[in-house]
N, C-alpha and C positions, 0 to 999 in steps of 0.2 A: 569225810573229805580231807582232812589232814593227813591221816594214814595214809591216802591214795598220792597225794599232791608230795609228800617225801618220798613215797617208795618213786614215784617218776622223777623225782629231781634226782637221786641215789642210782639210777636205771641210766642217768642222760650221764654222771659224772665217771659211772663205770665203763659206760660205752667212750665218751670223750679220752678218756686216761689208754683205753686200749688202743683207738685210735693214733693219739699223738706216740707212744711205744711201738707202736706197728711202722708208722712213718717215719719214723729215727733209725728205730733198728735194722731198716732196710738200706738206708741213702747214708749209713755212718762207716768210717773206717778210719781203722788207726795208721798210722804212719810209720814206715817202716824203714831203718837205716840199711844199705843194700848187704853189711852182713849179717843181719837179721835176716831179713830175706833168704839166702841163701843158705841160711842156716833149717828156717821154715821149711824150703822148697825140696832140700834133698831126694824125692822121693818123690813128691806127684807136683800137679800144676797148681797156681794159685788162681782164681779168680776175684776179679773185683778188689786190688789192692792198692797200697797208697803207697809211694816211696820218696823219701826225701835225700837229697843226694846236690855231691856237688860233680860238673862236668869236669870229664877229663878228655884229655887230645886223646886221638884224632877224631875229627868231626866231618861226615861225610851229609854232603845235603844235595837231593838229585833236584830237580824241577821238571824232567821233560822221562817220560812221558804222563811223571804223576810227583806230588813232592813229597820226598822221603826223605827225613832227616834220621842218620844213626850217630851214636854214641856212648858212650857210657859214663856212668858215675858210682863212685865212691861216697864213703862216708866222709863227710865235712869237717870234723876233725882228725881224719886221717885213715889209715887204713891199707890193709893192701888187696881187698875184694874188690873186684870191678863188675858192677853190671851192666852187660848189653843192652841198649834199650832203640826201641824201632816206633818213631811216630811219622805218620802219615798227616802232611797239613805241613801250614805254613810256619816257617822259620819265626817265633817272636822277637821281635827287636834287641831286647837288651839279651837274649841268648849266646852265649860265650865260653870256653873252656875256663876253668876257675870261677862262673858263677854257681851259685845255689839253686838249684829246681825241682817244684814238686809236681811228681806226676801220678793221674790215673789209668789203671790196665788192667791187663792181663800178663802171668809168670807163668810164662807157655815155652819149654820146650829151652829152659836157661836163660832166654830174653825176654826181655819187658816187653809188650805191646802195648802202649800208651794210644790212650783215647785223647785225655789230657795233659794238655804239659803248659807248667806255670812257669818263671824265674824271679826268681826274688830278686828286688830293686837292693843294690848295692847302696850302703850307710853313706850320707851326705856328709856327714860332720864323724871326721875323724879324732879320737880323743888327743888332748894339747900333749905330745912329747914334754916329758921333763926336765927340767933345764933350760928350755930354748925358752927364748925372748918373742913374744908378741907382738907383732905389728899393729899400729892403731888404721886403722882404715881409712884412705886419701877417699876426700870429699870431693 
């Protein structure tokens, strides 16, 4: 009974361990700066990629007869690659030329087709400039 009761506990953690690797390595992807991208893409389409970027002007956003937002972004610390990107759906809020957004698609044909498109929430507390004098806060 012992020998039986380990090889089934041994049989459930090998089946569990393939399990959780099979479930990751489907739904996981790395993040790609858009000249990376485009460095990847040369040559065929990507599917299922992640791109982090910040927007740049001009920003075109249809609503009638379907809503399509186009754009492109750069790399966030600069750069001079731009990539095209095409999402269908609504405009998010803090969405803006000069913020940060991560999107999911397809690198079909030099454009993004985004499934998803996030933006990252801009820093609330910017760090104290040097030198300058601090105001005590009116109660």
């Amino acid at each position: 009974m012992g020998k039986i009761f380990i090889s089934l506990v041994s049989l459930f953690i090998v089946v569990g361990a393939a399990l959780i690797y099979s479930s990751t390595t489907g739904t996981s992807s790395l993040v790609l700066l858009p000249s990376e991208l485009v460095a990847k893409a040369e040559a065929k389409d990507l599917r299922r990629i992640r791109i982090g970027g910040r927007v740049i002007d001009p920003i075109s956003y249809q609503t009638e007869p379907s809503m399509v937002l186009r754009f492109s972004v750069k790399d966030p610390k600069g750069g001079e690659q731009a990539v095209p990107v095409v999402y269908e759906g609504l405009k998010p809020d803090m969405f803006a030329a000069g913020r940060d957004v991560l999107i999911d698609g397809d690198f079909v044909g030099g454009t993004v087709r985004a499934a998803k498109l996030q933006t990252q929430c801009p820093s609330k507390y910017e760090p104290a400039v040097p030198g300058a004098q601090q105001q005590a806060p009116k109660e």
